[in-house]
C-alpha positions in Angstrom: -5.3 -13.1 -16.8 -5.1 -11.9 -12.8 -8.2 -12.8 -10.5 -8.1 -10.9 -7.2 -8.1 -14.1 -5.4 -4.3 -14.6 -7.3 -1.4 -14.7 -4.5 1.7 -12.9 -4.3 4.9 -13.6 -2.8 5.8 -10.8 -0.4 9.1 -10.2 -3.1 6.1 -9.8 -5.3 4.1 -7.3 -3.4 6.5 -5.3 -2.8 7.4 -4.7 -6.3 3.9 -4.3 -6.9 3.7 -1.6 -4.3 6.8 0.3 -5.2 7.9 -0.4 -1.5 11.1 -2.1 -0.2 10.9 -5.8 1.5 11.3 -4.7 4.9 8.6 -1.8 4.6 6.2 -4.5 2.9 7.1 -6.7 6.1 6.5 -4.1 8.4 3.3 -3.6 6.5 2.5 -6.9 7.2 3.6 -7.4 11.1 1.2 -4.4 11.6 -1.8 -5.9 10.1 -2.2 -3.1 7.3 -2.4 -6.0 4.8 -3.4 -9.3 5.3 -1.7 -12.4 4.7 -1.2 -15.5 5.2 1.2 -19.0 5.4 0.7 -21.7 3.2 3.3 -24.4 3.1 5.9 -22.2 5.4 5.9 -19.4 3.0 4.1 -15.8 3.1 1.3 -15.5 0.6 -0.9 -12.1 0.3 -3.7 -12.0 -1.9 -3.9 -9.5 -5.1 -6.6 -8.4 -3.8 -5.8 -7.0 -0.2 -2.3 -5.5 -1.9 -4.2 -3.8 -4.6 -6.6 -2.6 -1.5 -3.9 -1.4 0.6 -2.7 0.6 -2.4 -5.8 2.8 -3.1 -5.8 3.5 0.4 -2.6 4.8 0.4 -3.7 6.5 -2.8 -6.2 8.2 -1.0 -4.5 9.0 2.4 -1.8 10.9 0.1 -4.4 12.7 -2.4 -5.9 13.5 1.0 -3.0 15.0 2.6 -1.3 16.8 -0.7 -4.8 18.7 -1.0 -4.4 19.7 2.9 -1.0 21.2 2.5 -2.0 23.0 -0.5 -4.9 24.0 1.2 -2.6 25.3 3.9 -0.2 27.0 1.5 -3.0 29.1 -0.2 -4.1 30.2 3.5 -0.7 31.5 3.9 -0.4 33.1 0.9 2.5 30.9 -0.4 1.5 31.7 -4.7 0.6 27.8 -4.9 
């Protein structure tokens, strides 16, 4: 099966991700995942990609429980 040590092509990540190329690339420029160069080509591990994706789990779990938060303080009936 997978280990969590498994790399990923960045065409690979991003499908994993549900994100386009260019965002995954941006992702990466920025430092939000790591990764790495082996032989001239981009590699991320399985690991850090299946990282990055709880915590963007979290952050929007986080933020959808904010706005409904702020809908029931206005009294929006959600």
């Amino acid at each position: 099966m997978f280990s969590p040590d498994d790399e990923l092509t960045p065409g690979q990540a991003a499908d994993l991700l549900n994100v386009s190329r260019s965002y995954l690339d941006r992702l990466l420029e920025q430092g939000d995942i790591p990764a790495r160069n082996r032989g001239g080509q981009c590699r991320l591990r399985l690991r850090d990609a299946l990282e990055y994706k709880a915590r963007s789990q979290r952050q929007r779990a986080r933020c959808l429980d904010a706005l409904a938060a702020q809908a029931q303080d206005l009294g929006m009936g959600y």
